[in-house]
MIPA-147402 format. One record per residue (C-alpha): x, y, z. Coordinates in pm, 1 decimal. Each point is the difference from the previous one (the first is absolute). Example, Ala and Ser with C-alpha at 12.3 -4.5 7.8 and 13.67 -1.06 7.14 Angstrom:
BEGIN
+----------+----------+----------+
!       xx !       yy !       zz !
+----------+----------+----------+
!   1230.0 !   -450.0 !    780.0 !
!    137.0 !    344.0 !    -66.0 !
+----------+----------+----------+
This chain:
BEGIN
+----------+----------+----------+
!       xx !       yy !       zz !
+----------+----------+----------+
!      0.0 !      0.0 !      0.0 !
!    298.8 !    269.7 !     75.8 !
!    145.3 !    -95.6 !   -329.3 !
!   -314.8 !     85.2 !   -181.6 !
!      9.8 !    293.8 !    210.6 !
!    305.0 !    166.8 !   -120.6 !
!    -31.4 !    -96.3 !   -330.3 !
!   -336.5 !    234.6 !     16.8 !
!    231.8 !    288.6 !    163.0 !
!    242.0 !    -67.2 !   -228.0 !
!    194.0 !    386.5 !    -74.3 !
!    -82.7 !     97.8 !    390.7 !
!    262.6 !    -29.4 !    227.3 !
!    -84.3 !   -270.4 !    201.7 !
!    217.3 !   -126.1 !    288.0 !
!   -128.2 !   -384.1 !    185.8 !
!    -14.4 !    -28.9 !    347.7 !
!   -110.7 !   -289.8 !    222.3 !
!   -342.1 !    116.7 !    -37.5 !
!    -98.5 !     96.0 !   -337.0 !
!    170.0 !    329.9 !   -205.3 !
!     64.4 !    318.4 !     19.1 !
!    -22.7 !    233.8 !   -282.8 !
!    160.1 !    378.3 !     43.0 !
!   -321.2 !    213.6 !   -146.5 !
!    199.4 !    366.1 !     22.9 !
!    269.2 !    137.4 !    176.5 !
!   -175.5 !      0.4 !    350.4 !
!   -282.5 !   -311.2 !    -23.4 !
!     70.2 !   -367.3 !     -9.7 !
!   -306.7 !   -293.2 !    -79.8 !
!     -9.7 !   -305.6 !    197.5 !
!    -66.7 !   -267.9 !   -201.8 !
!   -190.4 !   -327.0 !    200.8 !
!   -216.6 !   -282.8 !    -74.7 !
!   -267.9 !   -115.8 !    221.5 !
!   -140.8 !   -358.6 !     -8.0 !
!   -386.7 !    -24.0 !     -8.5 !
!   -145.3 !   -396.6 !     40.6 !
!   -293.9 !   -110.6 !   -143.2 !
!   -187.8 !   -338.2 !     20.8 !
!    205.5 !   -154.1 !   -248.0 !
!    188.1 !    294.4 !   -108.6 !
!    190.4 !    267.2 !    102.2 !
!    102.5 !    348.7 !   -158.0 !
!    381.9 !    155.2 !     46.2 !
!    -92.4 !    377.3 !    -44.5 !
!    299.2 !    270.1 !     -4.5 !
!    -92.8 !    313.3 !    250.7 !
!    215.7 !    346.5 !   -145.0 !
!     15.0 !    211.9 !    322.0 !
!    236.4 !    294.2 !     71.7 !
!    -19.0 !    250.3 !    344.3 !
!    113.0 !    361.3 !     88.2 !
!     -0.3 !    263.2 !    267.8 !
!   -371.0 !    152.3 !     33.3 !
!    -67.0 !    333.8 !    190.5 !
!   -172.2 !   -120.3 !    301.8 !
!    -15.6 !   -224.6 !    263.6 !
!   -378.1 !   -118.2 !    -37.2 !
!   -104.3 !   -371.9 !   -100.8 !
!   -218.5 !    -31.7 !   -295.9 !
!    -55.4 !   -208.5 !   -297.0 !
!   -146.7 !    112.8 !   -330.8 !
!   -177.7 !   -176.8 !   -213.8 !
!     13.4 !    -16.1 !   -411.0 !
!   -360.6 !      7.5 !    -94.9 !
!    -93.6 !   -104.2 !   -360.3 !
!   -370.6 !     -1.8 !   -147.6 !
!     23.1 !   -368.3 !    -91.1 !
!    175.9 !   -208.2 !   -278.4 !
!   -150.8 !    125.4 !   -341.9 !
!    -51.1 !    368.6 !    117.6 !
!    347.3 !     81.9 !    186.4 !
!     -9.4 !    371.2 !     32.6 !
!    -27.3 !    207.5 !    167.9 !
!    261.7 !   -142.8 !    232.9 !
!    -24.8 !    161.6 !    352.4 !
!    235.2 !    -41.8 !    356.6 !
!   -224.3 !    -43.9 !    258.0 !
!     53.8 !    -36.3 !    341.8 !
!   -240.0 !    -25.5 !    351.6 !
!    270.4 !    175.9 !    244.6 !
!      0.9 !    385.5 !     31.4 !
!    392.8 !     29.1 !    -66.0 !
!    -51.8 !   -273.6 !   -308.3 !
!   -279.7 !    260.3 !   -158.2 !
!    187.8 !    263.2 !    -26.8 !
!    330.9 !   -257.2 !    -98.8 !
!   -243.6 !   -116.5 !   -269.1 !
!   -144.0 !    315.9 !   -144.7 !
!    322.4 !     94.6 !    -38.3 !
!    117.7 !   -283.7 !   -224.4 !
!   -360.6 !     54.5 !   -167.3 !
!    129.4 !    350.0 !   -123.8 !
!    265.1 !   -216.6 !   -259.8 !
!   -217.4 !    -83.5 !   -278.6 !
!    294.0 !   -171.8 !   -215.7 !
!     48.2 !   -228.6 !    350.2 !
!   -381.1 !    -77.0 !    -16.0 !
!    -13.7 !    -59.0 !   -358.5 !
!    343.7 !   -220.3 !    -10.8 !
!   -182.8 !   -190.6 !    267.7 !
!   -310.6 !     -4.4 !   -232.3 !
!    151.1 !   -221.6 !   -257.2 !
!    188.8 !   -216.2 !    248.1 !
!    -77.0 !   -388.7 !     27.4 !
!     19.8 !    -44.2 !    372.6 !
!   -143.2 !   -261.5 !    273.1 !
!     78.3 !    245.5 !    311.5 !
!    148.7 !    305.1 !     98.9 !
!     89.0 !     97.6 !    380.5 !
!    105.4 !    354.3 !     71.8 !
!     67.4 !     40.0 !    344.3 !
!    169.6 !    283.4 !    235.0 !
!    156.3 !   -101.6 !    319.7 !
!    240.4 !    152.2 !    203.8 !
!    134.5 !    300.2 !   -239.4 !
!     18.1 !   -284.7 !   -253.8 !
!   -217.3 !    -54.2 !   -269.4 !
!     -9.1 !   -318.2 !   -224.4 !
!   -135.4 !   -146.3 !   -281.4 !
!    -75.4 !   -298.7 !   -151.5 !
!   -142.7 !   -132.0 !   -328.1 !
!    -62.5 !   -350.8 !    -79.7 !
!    -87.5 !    -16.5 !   -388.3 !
!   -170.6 !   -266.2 !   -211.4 !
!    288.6 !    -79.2 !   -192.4 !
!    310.5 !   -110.3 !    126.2 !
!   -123.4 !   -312.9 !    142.3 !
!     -9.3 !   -368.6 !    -68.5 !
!   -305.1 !   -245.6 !     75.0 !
!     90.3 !   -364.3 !    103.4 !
!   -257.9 !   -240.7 !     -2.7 !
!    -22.4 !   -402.2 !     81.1 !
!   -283.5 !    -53.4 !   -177.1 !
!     48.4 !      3.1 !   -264.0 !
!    375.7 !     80.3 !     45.5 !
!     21.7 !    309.8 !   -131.5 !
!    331.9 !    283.3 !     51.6 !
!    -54.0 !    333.0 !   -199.5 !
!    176.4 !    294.1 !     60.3 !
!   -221.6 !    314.1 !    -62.9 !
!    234.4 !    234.1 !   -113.1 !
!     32.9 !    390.9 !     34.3 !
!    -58.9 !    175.2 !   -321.5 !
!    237.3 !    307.1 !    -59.4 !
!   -267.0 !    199.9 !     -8.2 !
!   -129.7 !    -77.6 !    329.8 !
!    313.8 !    -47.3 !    170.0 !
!     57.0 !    434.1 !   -144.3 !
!   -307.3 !     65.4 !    191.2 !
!    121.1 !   -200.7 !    308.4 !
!    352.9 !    169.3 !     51.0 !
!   -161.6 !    318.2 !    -61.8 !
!   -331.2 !    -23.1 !    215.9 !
!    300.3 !    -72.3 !    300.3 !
!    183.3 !    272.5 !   -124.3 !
!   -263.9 !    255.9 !     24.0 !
!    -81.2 !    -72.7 !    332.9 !
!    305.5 !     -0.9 !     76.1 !
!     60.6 !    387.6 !   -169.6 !
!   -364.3 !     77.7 !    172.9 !
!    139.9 !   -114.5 !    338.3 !
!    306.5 !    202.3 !    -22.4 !
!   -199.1 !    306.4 !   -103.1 !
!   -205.2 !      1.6 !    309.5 !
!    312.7 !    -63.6 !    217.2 !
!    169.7 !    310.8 !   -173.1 !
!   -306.4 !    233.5 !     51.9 !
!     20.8 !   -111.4 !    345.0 !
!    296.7 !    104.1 !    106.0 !
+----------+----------+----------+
């Protein structure tokens, strides 16, 4: 499955350690690269989770969610969030259209944005970039990650990531 994996980031520089990759995105941001093991009656799914992290302004706890319409109508992509200190974390990240729209045309099971501790952190798990194994029948396919969606990955963590650092600069 990691060998897949790199061949998809192939042109990235990508660096293995014990548990997964890491990919330099930028001077100042670096991707973790992991793969989580989901089991099924029968089956079981190795999915690869893209996360990075960075300094936010405060001190609060709060996670924001990624809310999409649905499947066949995915915009408009919002950040939601049920804390007071994650509202106003996720109206902020609201006012980047080109981070909502990136995130629009994204292929992705989950997304967990969370702030804790003057850290923030983020993590995507996309559609591709995973391999199915089944036993019956016995079945191994790699699902792998289009160029195209793998662009709109790197750069949905990479706007964050510039969004983040915006609000920390502002802060100070």
């Amino acid at each position: 499955m990691l060998t897949a994996l790199a061949r998809d980031l192939a042109g990235w520089p990508l660096s293995q350690q014990n548990d997964g990759f890491h990919l330099q995105l930028g001077a100042k941001q670096q991707v973790m690269i992991g793969l989580r093991t989901r089991r099924l009656f029968m089956a079981s799914i190795i999915s690869s989770h893209f996360s990075c992290r960075g300094e936010a302004p405060q001190t609060t706890h709060c996670r924001i969610e990624v809310h999409q319409p649905g499947w066949l109508r995915r915009r408009p992509v919002r950040f939601r969030s049920r804390q007071p200190a994650g509202q106003m974390l996720a109206a902020w990240l609201n006012g980047f259209p080109r981070l909502c729209e990136t995130l629009a045309e994204l292929d992705y099971r989950s997304i967990t944005l969370t702030v804790d501790a003057q850290q923030w952190s983020c993590v995507i798990e996309p559609w591709a970039a995973s391999e199915v194994i089944c036993r019956m029948p016995p079945l191994r396919r790699y699902l792998r990650l289009e160029q195209s969606q793998r662009v709109l990955l790197l750069s949905s963590l990479k706007m964050i990531s510039e969004a983040f650092d915006m609000l920390v600069e502002s802060a100070h």
